[in-house]
FIMAR-512012 format. One record per residue: x, y, z negated of N, C-alpha, C in turn; residue number from 1. Coordinates in pm, 1 decimal. Layout:
! residues N
{{X,Y,Z},{X,Y,Z},{X,Y,Z},NUM}
...
END
This chain:
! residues 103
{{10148.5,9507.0,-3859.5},{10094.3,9374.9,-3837.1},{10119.8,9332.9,-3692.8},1}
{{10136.0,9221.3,-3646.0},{10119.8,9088.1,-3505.7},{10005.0,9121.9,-3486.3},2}
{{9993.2,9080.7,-3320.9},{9853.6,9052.7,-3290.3},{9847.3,8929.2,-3353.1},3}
{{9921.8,8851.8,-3370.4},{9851.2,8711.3,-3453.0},{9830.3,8735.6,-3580.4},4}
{{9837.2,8806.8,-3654.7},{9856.7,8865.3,-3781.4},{9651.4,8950.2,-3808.2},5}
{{9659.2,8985.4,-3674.4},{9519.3,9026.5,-3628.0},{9419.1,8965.7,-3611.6},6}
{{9472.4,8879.7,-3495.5},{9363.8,8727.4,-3489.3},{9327.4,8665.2,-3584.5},7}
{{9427.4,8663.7,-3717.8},{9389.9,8606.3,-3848.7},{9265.4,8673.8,-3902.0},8}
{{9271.8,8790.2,-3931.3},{9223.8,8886.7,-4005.1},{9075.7,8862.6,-3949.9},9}
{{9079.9,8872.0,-3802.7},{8954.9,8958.8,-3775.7},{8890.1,8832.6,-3645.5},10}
{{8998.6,8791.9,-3568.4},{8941.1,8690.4,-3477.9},{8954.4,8765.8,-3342.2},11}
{{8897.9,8677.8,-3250.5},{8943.5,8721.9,-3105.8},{8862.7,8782.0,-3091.6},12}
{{8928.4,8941.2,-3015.6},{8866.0,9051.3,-3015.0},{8788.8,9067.3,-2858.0},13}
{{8668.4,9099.4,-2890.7},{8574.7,9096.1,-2733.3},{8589.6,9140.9,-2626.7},14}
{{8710.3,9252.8,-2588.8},{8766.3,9292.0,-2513.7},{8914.5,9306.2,-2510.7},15}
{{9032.6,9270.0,-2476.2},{9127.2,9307.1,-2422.0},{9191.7,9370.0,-2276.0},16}
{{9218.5,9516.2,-2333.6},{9292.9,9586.2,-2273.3},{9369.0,9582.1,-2241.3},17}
{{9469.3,9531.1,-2123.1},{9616.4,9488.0,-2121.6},{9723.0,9650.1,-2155.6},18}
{{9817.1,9644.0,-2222.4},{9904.0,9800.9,-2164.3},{9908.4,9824.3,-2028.3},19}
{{9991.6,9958.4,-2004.8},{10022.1,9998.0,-1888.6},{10166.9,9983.9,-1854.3},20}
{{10210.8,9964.9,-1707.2},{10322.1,9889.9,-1691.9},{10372.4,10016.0,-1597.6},21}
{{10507.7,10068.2,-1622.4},{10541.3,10189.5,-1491.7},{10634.4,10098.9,-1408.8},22}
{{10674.9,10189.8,-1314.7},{10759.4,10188.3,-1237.0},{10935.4,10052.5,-1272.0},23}
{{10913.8,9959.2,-1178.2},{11024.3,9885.6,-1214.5},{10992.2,9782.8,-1344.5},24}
{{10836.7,9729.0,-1390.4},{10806.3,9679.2,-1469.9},{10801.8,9710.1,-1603.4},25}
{{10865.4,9807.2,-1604.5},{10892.2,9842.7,-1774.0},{10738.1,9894.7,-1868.5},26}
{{10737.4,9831.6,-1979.1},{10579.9,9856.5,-2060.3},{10609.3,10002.7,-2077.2},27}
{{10474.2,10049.4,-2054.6},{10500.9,10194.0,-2138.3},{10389.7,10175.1,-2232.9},28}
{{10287.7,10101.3,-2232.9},{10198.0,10083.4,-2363.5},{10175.9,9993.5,-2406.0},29}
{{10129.7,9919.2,-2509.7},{10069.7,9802.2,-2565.1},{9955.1,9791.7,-2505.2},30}
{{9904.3,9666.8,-2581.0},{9755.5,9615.8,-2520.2},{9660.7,9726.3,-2634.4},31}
{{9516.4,9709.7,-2581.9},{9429.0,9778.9,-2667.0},{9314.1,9649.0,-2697.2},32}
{{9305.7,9614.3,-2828.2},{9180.7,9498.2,-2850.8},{9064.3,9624.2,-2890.1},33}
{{8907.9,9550.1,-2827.3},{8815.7,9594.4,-2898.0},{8708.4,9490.1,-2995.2},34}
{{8709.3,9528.5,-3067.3},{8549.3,9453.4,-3142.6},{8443.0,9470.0,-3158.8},35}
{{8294.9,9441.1,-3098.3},{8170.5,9472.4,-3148.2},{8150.7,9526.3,-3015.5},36}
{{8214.4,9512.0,-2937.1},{8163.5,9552.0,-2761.9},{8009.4,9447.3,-2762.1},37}
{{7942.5,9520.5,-2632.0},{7789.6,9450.7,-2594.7},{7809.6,9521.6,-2468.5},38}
{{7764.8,9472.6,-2381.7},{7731.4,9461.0,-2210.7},{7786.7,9573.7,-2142.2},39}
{{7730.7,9687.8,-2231.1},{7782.6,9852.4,-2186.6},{7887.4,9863.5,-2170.7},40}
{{7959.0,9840.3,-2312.7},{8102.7,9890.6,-2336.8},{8228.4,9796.3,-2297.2},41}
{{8150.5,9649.2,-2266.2},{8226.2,9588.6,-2187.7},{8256.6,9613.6,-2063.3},42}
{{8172.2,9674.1,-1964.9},{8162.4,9727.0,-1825.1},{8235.6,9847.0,-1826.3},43}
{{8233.2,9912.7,-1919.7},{8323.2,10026.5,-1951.5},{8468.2,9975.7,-1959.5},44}
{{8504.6,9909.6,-2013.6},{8646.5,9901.1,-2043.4},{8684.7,9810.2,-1893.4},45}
{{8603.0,9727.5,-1830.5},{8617.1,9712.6,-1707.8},{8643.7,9798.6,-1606.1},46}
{{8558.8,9883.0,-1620.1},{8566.7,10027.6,-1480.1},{8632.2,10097.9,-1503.8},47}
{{8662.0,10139.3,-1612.7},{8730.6,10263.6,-1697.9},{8811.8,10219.3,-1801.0},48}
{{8954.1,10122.7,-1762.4},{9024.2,10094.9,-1898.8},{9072.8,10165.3,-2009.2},49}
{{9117.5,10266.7,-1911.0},{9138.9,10414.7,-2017.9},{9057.4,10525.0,-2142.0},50}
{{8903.3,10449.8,-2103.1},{8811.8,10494.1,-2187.7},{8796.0,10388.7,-2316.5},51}
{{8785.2,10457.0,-2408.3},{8765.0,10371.9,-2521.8},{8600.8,10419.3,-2566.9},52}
{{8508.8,10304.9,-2609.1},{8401.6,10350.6,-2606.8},{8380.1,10371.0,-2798.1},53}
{{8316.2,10474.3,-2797.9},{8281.4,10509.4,-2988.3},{8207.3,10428.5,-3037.1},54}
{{8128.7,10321.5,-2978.0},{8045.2,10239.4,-3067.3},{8169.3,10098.7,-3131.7},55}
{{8252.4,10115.2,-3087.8},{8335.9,9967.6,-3127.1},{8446.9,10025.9,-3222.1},56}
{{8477.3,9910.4,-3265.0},{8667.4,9914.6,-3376.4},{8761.5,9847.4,-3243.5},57}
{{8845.1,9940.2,-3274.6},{8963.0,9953.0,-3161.6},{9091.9,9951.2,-3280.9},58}
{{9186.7,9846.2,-3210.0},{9346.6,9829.8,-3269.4},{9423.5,9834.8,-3145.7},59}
{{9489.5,9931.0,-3164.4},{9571.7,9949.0,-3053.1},{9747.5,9910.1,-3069.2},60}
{{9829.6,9846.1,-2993.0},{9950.2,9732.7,-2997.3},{10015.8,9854.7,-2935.1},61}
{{10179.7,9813.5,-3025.8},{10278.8,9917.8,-2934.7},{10366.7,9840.1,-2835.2},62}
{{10419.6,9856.6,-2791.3},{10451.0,9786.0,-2650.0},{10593.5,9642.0,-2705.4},63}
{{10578.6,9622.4,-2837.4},{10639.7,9559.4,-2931.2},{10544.9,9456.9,-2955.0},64}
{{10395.0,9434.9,-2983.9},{10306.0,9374.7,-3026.3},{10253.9,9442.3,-3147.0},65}
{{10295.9,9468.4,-3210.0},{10267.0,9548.0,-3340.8},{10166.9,9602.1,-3358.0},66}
{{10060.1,9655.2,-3449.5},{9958.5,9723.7,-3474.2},{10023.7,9884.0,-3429.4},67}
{{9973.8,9991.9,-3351.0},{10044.2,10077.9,-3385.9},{9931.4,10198.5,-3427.8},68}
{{9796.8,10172.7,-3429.2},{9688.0,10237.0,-3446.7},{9540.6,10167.8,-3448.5},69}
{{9435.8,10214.0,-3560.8},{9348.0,10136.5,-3567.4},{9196.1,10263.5,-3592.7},70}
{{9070.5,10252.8,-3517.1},{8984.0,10296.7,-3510.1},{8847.4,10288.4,-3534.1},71}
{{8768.9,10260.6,-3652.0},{8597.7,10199.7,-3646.1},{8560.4,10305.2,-3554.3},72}
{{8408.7,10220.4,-3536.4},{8301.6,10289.4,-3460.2},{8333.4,10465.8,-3482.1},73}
{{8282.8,10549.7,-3445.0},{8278.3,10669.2,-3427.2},{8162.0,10750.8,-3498.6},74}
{{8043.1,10660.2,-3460.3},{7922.5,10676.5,-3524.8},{7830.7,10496.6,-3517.7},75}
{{7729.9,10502.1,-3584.7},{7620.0,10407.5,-3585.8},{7550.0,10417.3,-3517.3},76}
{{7476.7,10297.9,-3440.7},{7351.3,10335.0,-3396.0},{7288.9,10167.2,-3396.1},77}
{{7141.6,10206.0,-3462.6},{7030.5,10063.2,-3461.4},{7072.4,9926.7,-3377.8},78}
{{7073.3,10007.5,-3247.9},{7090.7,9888.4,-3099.0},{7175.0,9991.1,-2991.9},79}
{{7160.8,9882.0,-2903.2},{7271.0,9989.6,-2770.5},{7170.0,10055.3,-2722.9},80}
{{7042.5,10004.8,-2713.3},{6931.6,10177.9,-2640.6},{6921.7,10289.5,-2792.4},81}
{{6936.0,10277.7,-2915.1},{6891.4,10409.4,-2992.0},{7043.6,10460.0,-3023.7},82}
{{7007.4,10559.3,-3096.1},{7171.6,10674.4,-3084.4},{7129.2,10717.1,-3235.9},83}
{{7227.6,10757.9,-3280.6},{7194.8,10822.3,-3410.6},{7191.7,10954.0,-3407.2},84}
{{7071.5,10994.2,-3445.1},{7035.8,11124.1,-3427.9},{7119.3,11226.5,-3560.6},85}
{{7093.5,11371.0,-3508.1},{7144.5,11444.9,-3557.5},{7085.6,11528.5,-3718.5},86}
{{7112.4,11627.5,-3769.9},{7020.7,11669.5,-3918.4},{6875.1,11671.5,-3883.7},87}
{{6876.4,11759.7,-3744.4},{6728.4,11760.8,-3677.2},{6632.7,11716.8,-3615.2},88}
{{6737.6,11559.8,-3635.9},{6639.7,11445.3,-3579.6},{6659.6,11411.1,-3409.6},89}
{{6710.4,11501.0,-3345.8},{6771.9,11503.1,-3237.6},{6878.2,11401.1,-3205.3},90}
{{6865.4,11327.7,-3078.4},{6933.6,11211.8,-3030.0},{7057.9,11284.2,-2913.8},91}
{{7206.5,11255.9,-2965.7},{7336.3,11309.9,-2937.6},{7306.6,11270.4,-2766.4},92}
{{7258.9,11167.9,-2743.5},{7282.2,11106.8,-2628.9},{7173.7,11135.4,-2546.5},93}
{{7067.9,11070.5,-2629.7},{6924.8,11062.0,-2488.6},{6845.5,11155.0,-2559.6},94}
{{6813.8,11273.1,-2424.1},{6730.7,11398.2,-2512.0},{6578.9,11283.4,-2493.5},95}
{{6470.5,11372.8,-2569.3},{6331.0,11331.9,-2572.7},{6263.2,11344.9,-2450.7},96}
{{6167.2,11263.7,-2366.6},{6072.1,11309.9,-2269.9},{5972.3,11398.7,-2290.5},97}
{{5979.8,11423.4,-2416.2},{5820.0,11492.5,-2464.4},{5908.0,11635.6,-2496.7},98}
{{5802.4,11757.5,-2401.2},{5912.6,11865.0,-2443.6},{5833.6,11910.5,-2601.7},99}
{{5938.4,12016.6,-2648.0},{5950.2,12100.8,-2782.8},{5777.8,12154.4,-2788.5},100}
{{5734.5,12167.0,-2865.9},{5580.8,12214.8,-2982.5},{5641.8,12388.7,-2962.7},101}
{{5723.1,12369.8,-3015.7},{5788.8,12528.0,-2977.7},{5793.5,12647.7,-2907.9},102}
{{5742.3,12596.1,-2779.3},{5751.4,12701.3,-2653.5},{5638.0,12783.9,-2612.3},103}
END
């Protein structure tokens, strides 16, 4: 698929990644679109273009325009403060303030 072929499909994507350009201008990557970015993961792809964040769908362009790879979310989560916890109820991201009954 085009990125216009994309834009159809899905619409303008909330972040664009430009490729990377070497030595003497030449592309060595496509652009990277994201979708379903919010405040975080926008600041992320700002500071850190090279990071792709797991809460979004990522289509990544080959230095042609072309689709050359495509990614959903990684995992779910409620809102950008909760995380989806694990079998044990345990949060991947933000441990608990309240320690373990356990000890």
């Amino acid at each position: 698929m085009t990125a216009d072929e994309v834009r159809g499909l899905l619409g303008e994507p909330s972040v664009v990644v430009p490729g990377e350009t070497g030595e003497g201008g030449a592309r060595i990557t496509g652009p990277r679109w994201q979708y379903g970015d919010n405040l975080s993961t926008i600041a992320t792809a700002a500071t850190f273009p090279r990071t792709v964040p797991d809460r979004v769908w990522v289509v990544w362009f080959d230095v042609d325009g072309r689709v050359m790879s495509r990614r959903e979310p990684l995992w779910e989560a409620g809102s950008s403060v909760e995380s989806a916890a694990d079998v044990e109820g345990r949060s991947p991201i933000f441990s608990s303030p309240i320690p373990a009954r356990n000890r």
